[in-house]
C-alpha positions, 0 to 999 in steps of 0.5 A: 468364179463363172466370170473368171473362167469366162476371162481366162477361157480365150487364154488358154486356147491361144496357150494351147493353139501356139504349143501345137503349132511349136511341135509342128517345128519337131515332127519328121517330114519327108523332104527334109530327110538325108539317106543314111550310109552305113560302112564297116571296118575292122582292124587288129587291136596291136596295129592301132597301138603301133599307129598311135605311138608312132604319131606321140613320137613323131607328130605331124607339123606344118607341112610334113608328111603324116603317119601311116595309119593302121590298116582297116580292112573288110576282110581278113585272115586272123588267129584265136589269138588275136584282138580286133576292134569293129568299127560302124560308121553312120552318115551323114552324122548330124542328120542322120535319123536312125532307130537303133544299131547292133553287130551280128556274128553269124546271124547271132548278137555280137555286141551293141556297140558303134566300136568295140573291141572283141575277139572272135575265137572260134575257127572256121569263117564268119560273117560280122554283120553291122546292122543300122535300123532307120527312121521308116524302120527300113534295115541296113547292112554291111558285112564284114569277112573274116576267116579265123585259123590256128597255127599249123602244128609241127612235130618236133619229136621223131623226125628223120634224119635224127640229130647226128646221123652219120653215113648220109648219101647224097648220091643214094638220095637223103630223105628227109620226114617229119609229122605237121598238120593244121589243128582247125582243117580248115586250111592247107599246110604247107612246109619250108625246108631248109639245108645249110652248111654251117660256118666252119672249115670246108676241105677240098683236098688235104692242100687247099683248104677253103675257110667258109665263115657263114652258112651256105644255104643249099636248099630252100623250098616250100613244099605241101608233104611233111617229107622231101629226098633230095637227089644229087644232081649236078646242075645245083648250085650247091650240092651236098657233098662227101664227109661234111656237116650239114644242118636242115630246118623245117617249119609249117605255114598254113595257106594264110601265111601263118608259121607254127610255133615251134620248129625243127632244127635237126643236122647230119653228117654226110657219108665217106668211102672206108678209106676216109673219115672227118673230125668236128668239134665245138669251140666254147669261150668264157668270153662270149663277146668273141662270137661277135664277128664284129667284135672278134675281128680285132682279136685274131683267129683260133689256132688249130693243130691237128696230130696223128697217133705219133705227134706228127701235125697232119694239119695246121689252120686258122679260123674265125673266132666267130666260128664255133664249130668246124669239121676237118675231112677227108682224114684217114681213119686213126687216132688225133690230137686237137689243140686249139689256142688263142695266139693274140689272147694270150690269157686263154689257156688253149686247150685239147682233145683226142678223138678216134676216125672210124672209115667213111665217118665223121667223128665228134670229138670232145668240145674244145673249151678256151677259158680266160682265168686271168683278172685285169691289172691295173696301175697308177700312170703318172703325168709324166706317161711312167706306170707306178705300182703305189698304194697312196697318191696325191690328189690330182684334178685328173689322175690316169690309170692304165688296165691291161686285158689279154683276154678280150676287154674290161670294163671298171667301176670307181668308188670313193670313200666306198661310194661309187663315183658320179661327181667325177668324169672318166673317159677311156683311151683304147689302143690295140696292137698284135699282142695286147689290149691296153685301156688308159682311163682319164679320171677327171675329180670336181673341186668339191672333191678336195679335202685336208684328210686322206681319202680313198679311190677303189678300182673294180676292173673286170674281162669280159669273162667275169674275172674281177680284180679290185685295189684301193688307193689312198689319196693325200690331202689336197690341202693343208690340215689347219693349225690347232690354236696354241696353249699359250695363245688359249692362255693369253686369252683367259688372262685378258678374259679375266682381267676384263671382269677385274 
């Protein structure tokens, strides 16, 4: 055993000299080492989604131009709401040597994470501090600023002026008050102030009157007290003037630029002499594609009459049908008849309603509701362009059915054998004159559709206004049925079957 030991005893010392001299290659020396760099960022967490499905919808490829990235940035002004991803970058990456890295809020532990994705709630400012430890055990940092605010709060109770006021003087001056504050005051609030005066007929003399068909606004200013007087002054552009209905606005935004959640939309009449007063009314359709004022510029104007206490007219105008509400002024104080109708429209019924003027006041009359009660029609165009009203057709590769509409549009739905149609095309003519709307639906049917037994086609047409108006017509066989085999041909047969066993 001596002798063993003896042999192996030189062996082991090179086996241990050669393992000290390879963890020599592993110890940390000075001039290999690289100076670290640390940067923080932060972003909000709906921003890099947004970047992110823009690039999946729109890749960047060969030389085009890339998509905008999101936002990072050191410092921001954020809600409670609001998610944000922190973001720590350590460099050069391969050869950095660090001993450990966390975030800290305020001075306490925020997370352990290189990125992550954390709400900071509490208002007020604060510090996110991204903290890097290197080899030598020296600390690196770098801050990152963030202020945290809550929307500024607005009352939407007990403001003034109330909701229809009347006997507003703009000459005596308007004031306008309302209750807003910042819930964290840890910033300033602020208000924006808006007056309009609402689409509508505007009157300048009972002669010319004057068709306005979108708001005008008449102020719009930001201030920093929840209360405003306005005073006439003739250098405004616009002004508020005598017997109109105006509408105002107003909604808090902090100093950070953000916008309460709630806002108060209030309106008012303004005042008249004891010698004149006005009417206003609302107008309400059952087809509520006419407020489009896209839409309802193919279908003309409403019809207004205005009749003092004797059926005289006092006044007789058109408007938009965009326009669903409107004021008439100056009228002398009195009792009238309004009657509304729809002259290109003709399924909707007009309607009327009686009001009262007090002096120096508007009145609020009754809202003037045009209903379309009418179905859609709809008949069978033979080839030849000639409307059939008939129950059974022939099979046609396209038939043609016409639909009439008064009332502003229609729309179908086809079924055959009672399932709804998708083995066929249809396409639609439309063609508008000054009294009518007429569609001419092409119903085009694939081969598989062909059969030697009666078949049926159903129509569902409905306006625009929910009326429905459904037929079914049955479809003639496309071929002929076949032949039944004879008796005597059935006898023939067995015959020779017969004697076929003889």
């Amino acid at each position: 055993m001596k002798f063993l030991a003896s042999i192996f005893a030189p062996f082991a010392a090179l086996v241990f000299l050669a393992a000290c001299s390879d963890s020599d290659q592993y110890l940390y020396e000075d001039e290999n080492s690289v100076a670290l760099q640390i940067h923080a960022e932060m972003t909000r967490t709906y921003e890099i989604e947004s970047a992110e499905s823009l690039d999946d919808q729109y890749p960047c490829i060969d030389n085009c131009t890339p998509q905008v990235k999101s936002s990072r940035v050191r410092a921001d002004t954020v809600t409670s709401k609001d998610t944000l991803i922190f973001i720590g970058e350590i460099t050069p990456n391969r050869q950095a040597h660090y001993r450990e890295y966390y975030w800290t809020l305020d001075g306490e532990d925020f997370s352990n994470d290189m990125n992550f994705r954390k709400p900071v709630t509490k208002p007020g400012y604060h510090e996110i501090c991204f903290v890097v430890t290197d080899h030598y055990g020296d600390t690196l940092r770098d801050t990152l600023k963030l202020w945290v605010s809550n929307p500024p709060v607005i009352e939407t109770q007990g403001f003034i002026p109330a909701i229809r006021s009347q006997g507003l003087s703009p000459e005596e001056g308007i004031t306008f008050a309302w209750h807003g504050y910042d819930p964290d005051s840890i910033s300033k609030v602020y208000y924006q102030l808006k007056i309009q005066e609402p689409r509508g007929i505007r009157y300048t003399d009972d002669r010319h009157p004057k068709l306005y068909t979108v708001a005008h606004s008449i102020l719009d200013t930001l201030i920093d007290t929840p209360y405003f007087t306005y005073w006439d002054n003739p250098n405004y552009y616009h002004r508020l003037e005598n017997l109109k209905f105006y509408t105002w606005s107003v909604r808090a935004v902090n100093e950070f630029g953000l916008e309460s959640d709630s806002l108060i939309q209030g309106d008012f009449f303004t005042k008249g002499n004891k010698n004149e007063g006005g009417i206003q009314t609302f107008i309400r359709f059952s087809n509520e594609s006419l407020y489009d004022r896209y839409y309802s510029s193919n279908h003309g104007k409403i019809h207004l009459d205005i009749l003092d206490s004797l059926s005289n007219p006092v006044v007789e105008h058109e408007i938009g049908l965009d326009t669903n509400q409107f004021v008439v002024s100056p009228l002398k104080p009195g009792k009238y008849k309004i009657i509304a109708n729809l002259p290109k429209l003709t399924d909707f019924s007009p309607d009327t309603a009686d009001v009262v003027v007090q002096p120096g006041e508007i009145a609020i009359a009754d809202t003037l509701r045009l209903l379309d009660t009418i179905p859609p029609s709809n008949k069978h165009l033979s080839p030849e362009g000639l409307l059939q009203d008939l129950d059974t057709l022939n099979f046609l590769d396209t038939l043609r059915f016409y639909f009439e509409e008064h009332g502003g549009g229609v729309y179908q739905n086809f079924f055959w054998n009672g399932q709804e149609l998708r083995g066929a095309t249809y396409f639609r003519e439309l063609f508008f004159s000054e009294d009518r709307t007429v569609d001419t639906v092409f119903l085009t049917l694939p081969r598989s559709y062909r059969s030697w037994t009666y078949q049926l086609l159903s129509i569902s047409a409905y306006d625009y206004s929910g009326n429905l108006n459904s037929k079914t017509y049955v479809i003639r066989p496309s071929f002929e049925r076949p032949e039944p085999e004879s008796s005597s041909s059935s006898a023939e047969n067995s015959s020779s079957a017969g004697g076929n066993d003889d």
